[in-house]
N, CA, C, O and CB atoms as a CASP TS submission, in Angstrom:
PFRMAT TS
TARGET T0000
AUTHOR 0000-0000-0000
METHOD Language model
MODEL 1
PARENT N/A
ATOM      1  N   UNK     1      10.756   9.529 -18.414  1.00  0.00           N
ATOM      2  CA  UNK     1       9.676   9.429 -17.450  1.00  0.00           C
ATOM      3  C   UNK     1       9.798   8.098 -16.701  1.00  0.00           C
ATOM      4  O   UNK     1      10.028   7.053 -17.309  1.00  0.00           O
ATOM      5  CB  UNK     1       8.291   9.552 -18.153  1.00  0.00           C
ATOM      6  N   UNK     2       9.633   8.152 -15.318  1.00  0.00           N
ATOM      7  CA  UNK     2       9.749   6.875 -14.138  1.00  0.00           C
ATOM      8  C   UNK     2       8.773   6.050 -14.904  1.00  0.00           C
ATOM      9  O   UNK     2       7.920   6.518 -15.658  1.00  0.00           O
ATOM     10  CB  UNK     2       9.205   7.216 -12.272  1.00  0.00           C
ATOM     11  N   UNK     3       8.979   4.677 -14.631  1.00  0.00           N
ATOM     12  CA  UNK     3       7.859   3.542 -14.717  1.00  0.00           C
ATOM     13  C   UNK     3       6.734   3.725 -13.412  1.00  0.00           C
ATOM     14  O   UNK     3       7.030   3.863 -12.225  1.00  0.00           O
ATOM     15  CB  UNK     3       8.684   1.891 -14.609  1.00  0.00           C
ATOM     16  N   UNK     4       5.440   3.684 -13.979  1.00  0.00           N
ATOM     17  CA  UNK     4       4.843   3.401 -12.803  1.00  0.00           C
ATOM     18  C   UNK     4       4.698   1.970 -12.882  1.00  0.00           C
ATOM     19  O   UNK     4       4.093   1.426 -13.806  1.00  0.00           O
ATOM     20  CB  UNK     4       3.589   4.141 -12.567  1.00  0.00           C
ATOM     21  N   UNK     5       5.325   1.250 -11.779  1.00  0.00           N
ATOM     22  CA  UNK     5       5.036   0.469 -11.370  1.00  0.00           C
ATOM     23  C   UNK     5       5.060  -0.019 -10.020  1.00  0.00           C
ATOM     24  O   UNK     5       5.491  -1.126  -9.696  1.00  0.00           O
ATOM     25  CB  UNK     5       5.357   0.055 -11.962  1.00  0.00           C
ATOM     26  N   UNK     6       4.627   0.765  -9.314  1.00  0.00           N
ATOM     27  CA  UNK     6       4.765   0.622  -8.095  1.00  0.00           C
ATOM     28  C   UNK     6       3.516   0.621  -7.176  1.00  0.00           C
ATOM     29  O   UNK     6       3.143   1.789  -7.278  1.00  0.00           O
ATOM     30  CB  UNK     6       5.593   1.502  -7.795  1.00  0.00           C
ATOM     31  N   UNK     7       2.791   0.101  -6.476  1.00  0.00           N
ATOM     32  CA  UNK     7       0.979   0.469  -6.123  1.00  0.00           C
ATOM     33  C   UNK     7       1.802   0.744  -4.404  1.00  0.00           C
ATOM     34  O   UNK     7       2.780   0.253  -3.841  1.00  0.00           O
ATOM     35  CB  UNK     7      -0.808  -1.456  -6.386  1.00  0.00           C
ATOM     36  N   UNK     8       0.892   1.664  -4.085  1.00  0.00           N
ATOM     37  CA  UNK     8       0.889   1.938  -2.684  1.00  0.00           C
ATOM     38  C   UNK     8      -0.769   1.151  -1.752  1.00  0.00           C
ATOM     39  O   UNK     8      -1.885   1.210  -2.267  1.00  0.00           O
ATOM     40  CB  UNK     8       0.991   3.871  -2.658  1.00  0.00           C
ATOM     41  N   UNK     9      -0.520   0.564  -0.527  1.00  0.00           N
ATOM     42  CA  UNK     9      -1.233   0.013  -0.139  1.00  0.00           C
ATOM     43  C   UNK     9      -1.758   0.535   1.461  1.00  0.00           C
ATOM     44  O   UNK     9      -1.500   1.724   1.645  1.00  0.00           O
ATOM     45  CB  UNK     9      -0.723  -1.129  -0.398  1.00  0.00           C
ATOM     46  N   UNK    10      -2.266   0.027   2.328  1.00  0.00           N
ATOM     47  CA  UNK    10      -2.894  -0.189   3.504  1.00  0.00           C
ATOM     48  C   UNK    10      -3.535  -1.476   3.884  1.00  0.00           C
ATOM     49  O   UNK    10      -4.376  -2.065   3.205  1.00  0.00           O
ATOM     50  CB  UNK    10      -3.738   0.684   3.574  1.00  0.00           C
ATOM     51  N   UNK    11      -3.032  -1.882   5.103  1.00  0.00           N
ATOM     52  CA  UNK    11      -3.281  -3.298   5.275  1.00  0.00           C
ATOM     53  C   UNK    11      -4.642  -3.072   6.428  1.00  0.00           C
ATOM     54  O   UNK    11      -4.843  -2.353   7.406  1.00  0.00           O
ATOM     55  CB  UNK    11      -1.712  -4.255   5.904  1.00  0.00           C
ATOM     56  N   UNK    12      -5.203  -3.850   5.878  1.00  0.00           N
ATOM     57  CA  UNK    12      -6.230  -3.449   7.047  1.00  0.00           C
ATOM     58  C   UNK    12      -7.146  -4.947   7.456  1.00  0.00           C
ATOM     59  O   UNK    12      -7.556  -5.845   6.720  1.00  0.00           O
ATOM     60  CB  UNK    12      -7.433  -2.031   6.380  1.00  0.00           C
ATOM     61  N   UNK    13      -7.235  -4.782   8.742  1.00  0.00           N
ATOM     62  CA  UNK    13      -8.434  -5.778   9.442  1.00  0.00           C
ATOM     63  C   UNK    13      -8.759  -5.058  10.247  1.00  0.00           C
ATOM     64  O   UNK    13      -8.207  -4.137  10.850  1.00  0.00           O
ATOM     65  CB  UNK    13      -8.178  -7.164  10.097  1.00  0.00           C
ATOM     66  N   UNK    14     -10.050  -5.659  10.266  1.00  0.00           N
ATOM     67  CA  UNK    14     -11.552  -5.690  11.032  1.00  0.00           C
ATOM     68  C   UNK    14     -11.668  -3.760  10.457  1.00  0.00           C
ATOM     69  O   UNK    14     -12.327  -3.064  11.230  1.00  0.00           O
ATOM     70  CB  UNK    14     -11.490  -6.195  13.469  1.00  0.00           C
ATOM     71  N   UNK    15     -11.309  -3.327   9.716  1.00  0.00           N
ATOM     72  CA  UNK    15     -12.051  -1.828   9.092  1.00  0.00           C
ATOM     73  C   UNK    15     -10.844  -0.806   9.391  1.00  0.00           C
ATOM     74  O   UNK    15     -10.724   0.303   8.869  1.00  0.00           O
ATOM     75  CB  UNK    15     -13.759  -1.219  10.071  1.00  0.00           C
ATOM     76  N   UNK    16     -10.025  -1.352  10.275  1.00  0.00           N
ATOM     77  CA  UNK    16      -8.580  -0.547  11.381  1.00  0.00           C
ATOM     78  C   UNK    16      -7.519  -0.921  10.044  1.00  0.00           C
ATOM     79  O   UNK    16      -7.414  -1.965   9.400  1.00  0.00           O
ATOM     80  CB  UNK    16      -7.946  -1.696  13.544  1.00  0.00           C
ATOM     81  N   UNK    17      -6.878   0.236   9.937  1.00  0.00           N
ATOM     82  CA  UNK    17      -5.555  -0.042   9.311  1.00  0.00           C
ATOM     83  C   UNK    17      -4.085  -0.279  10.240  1.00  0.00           C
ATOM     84  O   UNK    17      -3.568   0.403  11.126  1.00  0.00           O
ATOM     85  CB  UNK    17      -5.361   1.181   8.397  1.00  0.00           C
ATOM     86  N   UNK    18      -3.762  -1.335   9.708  1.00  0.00           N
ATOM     87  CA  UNK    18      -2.563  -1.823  10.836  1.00  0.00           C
ATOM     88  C   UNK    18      -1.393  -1.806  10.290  1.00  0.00           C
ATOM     89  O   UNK    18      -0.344  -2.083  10.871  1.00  0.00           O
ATOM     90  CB  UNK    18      -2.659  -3.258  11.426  1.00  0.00           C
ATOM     91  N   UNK    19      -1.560  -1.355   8.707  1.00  0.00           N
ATOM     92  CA  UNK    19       0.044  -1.434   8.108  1.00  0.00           C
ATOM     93  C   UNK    19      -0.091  -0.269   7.009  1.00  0.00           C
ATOM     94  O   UNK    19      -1.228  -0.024   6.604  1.00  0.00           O
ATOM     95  CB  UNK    19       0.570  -3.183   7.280  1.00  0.00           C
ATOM     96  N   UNK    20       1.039   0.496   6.477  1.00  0.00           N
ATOM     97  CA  UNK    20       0.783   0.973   5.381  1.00  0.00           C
ATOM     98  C   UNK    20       2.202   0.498   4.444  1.00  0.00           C
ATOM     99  O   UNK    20       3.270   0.152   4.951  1.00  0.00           O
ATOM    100  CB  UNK    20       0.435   2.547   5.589  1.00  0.00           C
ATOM    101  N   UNK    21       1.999   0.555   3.400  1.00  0.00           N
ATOM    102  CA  UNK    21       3.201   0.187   3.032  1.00  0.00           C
ATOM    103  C   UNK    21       3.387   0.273   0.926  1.00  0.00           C
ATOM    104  O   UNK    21       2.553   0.972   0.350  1.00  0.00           O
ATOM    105  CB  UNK    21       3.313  -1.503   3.863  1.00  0.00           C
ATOM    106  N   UNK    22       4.157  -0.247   0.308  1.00  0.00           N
ATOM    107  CA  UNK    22       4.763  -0.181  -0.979  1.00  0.00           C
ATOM    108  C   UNK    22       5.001  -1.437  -1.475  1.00  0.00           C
ATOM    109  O   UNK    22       5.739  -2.302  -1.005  1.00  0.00           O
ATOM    110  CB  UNK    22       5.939   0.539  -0.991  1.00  0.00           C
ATOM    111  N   UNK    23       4.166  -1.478  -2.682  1.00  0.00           N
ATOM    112  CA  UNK    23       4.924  -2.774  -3.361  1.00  0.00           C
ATOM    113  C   UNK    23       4.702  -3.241  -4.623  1.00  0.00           C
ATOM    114  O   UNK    23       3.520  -2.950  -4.809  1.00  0.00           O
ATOM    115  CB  UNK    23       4.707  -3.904  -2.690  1.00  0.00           C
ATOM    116  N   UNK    24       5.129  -3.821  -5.673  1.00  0.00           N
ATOM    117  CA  UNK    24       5.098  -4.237  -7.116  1.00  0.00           C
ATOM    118  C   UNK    24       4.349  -5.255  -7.457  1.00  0.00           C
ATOM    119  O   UNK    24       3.841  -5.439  -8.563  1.00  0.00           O
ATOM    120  CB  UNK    24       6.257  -4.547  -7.589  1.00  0.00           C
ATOM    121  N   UNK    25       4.254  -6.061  -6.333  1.00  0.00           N
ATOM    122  CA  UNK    25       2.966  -7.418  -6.465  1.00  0.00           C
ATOM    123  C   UNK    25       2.006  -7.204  -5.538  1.00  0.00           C
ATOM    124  O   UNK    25       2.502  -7.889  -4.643  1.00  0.00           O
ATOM    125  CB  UNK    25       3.470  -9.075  -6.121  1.00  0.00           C
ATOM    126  N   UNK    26       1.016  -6.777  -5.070  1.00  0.00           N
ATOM    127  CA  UNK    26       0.037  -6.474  -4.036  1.00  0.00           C
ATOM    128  C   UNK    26      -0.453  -8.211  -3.645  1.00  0.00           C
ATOM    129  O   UNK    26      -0.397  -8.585  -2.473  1.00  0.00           O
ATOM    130  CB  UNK    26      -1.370  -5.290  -4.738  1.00  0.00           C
ATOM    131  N   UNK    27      -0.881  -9.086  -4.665  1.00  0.00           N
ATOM    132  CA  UNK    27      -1.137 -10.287  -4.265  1.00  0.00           C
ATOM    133  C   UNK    27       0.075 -11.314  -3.350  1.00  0.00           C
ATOM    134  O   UNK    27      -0.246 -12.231  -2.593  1.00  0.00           O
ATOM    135  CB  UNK    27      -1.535 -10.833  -5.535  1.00  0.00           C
ATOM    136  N   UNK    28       1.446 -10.894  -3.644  1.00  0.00           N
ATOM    137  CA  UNK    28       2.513 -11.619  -2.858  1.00  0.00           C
ATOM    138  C   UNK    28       2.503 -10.661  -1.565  1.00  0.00           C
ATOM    139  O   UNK    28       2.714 -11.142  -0.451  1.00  0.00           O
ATOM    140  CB  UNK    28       4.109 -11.740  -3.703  1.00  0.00           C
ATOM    141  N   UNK    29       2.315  -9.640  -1.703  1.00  0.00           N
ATOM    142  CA  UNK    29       2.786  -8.910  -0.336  1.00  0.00           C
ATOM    143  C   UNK    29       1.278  -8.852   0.568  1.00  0.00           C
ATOM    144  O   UNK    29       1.316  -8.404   1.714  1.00  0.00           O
ATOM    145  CB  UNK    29       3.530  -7.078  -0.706  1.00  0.00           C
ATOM    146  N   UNK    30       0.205  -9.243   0.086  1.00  0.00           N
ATOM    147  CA  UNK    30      -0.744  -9.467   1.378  1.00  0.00           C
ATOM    148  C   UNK    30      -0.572 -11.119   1.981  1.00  0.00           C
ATOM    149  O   UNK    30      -0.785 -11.379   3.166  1.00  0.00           O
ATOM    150  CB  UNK    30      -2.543  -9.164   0.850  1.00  0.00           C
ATOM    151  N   UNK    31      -0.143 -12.200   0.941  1.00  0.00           N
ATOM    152  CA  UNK    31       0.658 -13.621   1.485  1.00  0.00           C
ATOM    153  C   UNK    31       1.561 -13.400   2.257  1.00  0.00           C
ATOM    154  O   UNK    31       1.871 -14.336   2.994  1.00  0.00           O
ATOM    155  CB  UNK    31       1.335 -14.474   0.525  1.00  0.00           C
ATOM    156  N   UNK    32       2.366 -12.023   2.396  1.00  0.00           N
ATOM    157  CA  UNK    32       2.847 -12.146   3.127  1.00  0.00           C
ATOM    158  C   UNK    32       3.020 -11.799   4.310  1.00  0.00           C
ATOM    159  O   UNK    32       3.859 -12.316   5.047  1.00  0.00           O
ATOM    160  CB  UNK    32       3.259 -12.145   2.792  1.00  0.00           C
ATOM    161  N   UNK    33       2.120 -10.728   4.688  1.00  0.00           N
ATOM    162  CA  UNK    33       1.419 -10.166   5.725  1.00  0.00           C
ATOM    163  C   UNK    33       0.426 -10.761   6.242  1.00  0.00           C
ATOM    164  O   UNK    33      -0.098 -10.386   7.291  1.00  0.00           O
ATOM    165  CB  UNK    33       1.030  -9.136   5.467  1.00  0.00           C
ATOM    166  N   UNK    34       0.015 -11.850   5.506  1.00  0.00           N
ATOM    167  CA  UNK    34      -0.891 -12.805   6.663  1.00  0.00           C
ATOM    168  C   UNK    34      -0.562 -13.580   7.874  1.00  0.00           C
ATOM    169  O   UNK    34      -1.273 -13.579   8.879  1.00  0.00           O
ATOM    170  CB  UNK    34      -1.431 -13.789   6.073  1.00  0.00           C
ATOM    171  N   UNK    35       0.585 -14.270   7.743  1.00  0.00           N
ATOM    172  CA  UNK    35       1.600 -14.657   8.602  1.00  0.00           C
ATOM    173  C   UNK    35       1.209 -13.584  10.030  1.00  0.00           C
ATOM    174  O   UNK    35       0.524 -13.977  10.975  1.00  0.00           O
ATOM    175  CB  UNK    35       3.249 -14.416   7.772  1.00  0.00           C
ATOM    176  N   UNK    36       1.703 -12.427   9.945  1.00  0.00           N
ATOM    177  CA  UNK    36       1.667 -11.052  10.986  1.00  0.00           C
ATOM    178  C   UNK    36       0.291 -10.780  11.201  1.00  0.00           C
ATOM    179  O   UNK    36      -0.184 -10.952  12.324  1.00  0.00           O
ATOM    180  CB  UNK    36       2.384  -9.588  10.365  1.00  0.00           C
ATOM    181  N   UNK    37      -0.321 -10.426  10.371  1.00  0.00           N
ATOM    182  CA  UNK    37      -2.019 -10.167  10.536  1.00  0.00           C
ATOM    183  C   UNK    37      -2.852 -11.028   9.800  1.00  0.00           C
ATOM    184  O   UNK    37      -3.219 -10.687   8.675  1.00  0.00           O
ATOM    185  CB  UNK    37      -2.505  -8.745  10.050  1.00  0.00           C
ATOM    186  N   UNK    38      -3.337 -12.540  10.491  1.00  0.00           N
ATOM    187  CA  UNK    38      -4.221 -13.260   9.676  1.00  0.00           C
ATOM    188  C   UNK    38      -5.563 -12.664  10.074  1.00  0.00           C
ATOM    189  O   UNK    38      -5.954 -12.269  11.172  1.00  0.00           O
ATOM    190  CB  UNK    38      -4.113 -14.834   9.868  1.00  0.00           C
ATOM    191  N   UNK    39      -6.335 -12.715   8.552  1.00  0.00           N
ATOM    192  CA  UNK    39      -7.639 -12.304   8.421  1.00  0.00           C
ATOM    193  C   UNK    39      -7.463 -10.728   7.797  1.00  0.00           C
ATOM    194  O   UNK    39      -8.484 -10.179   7.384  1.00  0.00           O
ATOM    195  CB  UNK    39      -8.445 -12.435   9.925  1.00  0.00           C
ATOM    196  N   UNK    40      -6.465 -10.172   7.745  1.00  0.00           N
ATOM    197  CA  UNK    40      -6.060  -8.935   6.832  1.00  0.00           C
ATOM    198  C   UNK    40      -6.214  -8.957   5.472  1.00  0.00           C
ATOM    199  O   UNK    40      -5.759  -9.884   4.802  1.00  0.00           O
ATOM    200  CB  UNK    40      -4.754  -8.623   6.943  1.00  0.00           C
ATOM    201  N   UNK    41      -6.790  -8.061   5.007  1.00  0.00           N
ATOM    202  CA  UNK    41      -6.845  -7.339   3.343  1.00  0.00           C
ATOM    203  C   UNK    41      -5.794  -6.689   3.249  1.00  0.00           C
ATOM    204  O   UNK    41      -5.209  -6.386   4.288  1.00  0.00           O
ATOM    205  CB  UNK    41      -8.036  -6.260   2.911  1.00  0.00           C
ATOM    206  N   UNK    42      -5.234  -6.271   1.896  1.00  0.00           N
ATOM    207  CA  UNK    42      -4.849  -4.533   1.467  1.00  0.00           C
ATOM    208  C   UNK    42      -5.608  -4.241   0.712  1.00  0.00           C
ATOM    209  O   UNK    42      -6.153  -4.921  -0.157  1.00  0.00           O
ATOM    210  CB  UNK    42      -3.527  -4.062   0.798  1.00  0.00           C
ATOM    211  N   UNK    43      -5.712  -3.215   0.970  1.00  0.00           N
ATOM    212  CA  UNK    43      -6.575  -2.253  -0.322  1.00  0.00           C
ATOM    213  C   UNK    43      -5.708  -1.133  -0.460  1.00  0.00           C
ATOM    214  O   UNK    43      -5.201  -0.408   0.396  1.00  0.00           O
ATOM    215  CB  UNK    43      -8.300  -1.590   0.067  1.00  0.00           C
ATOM    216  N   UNK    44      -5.626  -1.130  -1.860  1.00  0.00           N
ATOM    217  CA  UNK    44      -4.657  -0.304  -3.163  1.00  0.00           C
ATOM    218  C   UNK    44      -5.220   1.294  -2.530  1.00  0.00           C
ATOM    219  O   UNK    44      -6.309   1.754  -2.185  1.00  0.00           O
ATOM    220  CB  UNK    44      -5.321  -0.769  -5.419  1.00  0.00           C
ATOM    221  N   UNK    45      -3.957   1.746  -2.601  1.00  0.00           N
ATOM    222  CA  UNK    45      -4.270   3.422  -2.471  1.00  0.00           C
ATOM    223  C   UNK    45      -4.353   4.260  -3.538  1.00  0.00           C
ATOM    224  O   UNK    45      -3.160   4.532  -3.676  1.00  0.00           O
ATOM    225  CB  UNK    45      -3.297   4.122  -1.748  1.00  0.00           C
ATOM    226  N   UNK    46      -4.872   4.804  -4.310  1.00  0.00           N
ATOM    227  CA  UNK    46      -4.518   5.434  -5.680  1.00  0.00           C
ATOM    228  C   UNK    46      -4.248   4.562  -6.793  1.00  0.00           C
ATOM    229  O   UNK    46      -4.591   3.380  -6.803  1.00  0.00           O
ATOM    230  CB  UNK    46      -3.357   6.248  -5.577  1.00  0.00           C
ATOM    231  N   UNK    47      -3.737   5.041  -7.577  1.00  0.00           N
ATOM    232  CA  UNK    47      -3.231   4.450  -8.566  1.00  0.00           C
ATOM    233  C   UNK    47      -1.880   3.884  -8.481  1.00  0.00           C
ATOM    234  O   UNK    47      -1.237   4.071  -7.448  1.00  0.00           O
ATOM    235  CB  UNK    47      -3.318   5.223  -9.471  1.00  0.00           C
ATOM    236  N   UNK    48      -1.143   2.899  -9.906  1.00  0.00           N
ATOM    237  CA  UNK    48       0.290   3.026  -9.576  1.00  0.00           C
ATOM    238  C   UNK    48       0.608   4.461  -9.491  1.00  0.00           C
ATOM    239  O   UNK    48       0.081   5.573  -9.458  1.00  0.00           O
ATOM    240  CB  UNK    48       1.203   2.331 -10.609  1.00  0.00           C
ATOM    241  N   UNK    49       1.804   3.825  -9.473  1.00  0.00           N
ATOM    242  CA  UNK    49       3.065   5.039  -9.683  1.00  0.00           C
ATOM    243  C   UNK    49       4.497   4.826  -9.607  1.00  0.00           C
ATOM    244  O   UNK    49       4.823   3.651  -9.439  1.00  0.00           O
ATOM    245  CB  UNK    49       2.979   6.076  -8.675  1.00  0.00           C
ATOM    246  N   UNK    50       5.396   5.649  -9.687  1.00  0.00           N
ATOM    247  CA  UNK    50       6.741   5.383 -10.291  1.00  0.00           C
ATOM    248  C   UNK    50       7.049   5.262  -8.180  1.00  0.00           C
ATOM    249  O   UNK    50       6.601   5.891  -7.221  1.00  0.00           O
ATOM    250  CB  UNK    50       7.708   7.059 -11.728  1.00  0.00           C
ATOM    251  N   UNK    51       8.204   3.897  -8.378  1.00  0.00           N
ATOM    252  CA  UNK    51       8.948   3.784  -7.040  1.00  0.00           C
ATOM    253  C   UNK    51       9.440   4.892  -6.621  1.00  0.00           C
ATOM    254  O   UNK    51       9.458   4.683  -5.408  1.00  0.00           O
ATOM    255  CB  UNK    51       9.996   2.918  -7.018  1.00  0.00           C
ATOM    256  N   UNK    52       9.968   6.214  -6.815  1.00  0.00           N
ATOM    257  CA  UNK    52      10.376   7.364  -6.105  1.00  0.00           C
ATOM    258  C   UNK    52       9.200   7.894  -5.364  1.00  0.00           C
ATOM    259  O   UNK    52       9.163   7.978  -4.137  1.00  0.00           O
ATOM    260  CB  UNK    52      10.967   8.393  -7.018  1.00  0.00           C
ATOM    261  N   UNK    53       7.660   8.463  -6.653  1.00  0.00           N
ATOM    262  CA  UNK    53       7.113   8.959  -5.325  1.00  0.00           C
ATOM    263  C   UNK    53       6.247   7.499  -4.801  1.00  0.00           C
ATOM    264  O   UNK    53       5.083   7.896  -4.757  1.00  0.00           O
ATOM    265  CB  UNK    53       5.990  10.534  -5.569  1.00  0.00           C
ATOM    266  N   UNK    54       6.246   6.697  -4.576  1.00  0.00           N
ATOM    267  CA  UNK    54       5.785   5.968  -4.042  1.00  0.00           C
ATOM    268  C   UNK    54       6.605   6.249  -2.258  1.00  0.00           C
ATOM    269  O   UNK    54       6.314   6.685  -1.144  1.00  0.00           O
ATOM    270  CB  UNK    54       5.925   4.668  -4.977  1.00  0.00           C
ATOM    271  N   UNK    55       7.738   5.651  -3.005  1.00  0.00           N
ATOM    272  CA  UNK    55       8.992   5.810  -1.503  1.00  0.00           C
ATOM    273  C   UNK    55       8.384   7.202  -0.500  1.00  0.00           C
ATOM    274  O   UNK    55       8.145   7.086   0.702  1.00  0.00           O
ATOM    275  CB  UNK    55      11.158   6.413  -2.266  1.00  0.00           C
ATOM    276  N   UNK    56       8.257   8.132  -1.068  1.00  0.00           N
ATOM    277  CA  UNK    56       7.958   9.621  -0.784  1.00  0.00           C
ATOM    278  C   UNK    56       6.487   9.285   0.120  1.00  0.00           C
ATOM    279  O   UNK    56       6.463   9.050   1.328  1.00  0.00           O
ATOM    280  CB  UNK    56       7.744  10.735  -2.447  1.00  0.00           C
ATOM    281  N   UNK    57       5.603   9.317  -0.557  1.00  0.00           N
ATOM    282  CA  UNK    57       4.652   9.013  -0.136  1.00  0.00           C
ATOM    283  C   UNK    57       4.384   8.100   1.115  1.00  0.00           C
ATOM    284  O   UNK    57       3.412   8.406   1.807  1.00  0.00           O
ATOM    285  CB  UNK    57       4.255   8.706  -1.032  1.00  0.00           C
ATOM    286  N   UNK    58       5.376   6.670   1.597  1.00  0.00           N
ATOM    287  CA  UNK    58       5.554   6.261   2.478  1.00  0.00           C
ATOM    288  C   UNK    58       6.050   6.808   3.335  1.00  0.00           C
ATOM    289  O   UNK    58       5.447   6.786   4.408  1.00  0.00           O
ATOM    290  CB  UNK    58       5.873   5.568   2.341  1.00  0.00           C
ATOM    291  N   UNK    59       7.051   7.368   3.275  1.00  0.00           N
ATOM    292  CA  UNK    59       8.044   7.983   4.483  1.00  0.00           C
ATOM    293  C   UNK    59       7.305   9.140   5.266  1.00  0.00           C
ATOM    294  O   UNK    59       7.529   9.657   6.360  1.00  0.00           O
ATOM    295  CB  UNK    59       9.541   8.680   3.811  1.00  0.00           C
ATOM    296  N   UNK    60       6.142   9.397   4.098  1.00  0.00           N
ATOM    297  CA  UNK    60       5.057  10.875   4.696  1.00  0.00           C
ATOM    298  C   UNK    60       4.207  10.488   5.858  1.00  0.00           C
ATOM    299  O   UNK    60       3.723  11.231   6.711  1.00  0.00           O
ATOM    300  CB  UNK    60       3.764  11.486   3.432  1.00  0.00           C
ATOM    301  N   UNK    61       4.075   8.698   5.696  1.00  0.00           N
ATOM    302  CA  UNK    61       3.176   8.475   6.586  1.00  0.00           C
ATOM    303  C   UNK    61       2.036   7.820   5.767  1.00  0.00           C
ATOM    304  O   UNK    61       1.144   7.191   6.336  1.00  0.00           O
ATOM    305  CB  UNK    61       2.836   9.722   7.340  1.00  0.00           C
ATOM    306  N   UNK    62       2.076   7.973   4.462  1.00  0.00           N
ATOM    307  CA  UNK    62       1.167   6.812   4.307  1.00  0.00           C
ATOM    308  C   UNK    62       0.167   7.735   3.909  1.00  0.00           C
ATOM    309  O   UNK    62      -0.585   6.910   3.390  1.00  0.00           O
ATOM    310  CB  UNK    62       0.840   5.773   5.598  1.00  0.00           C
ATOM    311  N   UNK    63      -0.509   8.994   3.733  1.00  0.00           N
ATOM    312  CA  UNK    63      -1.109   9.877   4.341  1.00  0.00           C
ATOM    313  C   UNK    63      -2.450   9.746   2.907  1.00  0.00           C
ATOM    314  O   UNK    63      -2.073   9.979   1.759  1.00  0.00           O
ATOM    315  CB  UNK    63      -0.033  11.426   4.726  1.00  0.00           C
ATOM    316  N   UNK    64      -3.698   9.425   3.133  1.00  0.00           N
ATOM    317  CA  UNK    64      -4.662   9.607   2.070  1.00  0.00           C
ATOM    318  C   UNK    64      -5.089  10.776   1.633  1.00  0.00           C
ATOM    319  O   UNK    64      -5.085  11.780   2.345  1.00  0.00           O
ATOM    320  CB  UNK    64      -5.658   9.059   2.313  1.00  0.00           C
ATOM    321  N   UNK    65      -5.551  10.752   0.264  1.00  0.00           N
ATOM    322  CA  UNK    65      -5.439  12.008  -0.071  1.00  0.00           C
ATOM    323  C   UNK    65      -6.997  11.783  -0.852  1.00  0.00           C
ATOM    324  O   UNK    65      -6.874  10.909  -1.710  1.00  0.00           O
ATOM    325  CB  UNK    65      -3.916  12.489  -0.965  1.00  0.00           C
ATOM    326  N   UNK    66      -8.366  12.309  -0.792  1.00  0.00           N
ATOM    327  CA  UNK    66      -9.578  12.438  -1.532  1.00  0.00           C
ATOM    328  C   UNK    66      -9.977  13.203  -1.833  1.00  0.00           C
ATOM    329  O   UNK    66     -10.035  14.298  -1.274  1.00  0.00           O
ATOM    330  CB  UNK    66     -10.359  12.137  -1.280  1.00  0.00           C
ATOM    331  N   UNK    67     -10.424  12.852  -2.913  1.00  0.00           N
ATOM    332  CA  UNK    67     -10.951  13.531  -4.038  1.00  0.00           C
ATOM    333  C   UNK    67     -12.664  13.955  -4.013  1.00  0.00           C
ATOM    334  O   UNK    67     -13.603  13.166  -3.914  1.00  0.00           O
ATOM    335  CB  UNK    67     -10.612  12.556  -5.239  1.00  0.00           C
ATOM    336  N   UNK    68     -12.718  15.293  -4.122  1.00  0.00           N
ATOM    337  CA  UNK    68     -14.253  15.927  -3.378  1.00  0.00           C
ATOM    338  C   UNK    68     -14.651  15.851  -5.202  1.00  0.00           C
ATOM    339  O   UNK    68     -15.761  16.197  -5.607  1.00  0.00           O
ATOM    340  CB  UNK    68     -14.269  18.133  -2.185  1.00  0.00           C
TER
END
């Protein structure tokens, strides 16, 4: 079984999402997206998960998925 370790994200300012993206440290990768978008959050999409479907999940577009 894959490691999950992978969190999927969305970068967002002012409520607008301006990035979507993949990554293993969420705290280094919004340092580093401040640079590009200062005053930006991410907020975690789901849960982890294993780097394959993470990858998957990006290339889809990023696409949210909720739970009724």
């Amino acid at each position: 079984m894959a490691a999950r370790d992978t969190y999927k994200y969305h970068m967002k300012k002012g409520g607008k999402v301006v990035h979507r993206g993949i990554t293993k440290d969420l705290d280094r990768r919004e340092t580093e997206h401040q640079s590009a978008f200062p005053g930006s959050k991410i907020k975690q999409v789901g849960r982890q998960t294993s780097h394959a479907a993470a990858l998957k999940w990006e290339r889809e577009g990023g696409k949210r998925r909720y739970r009724i």
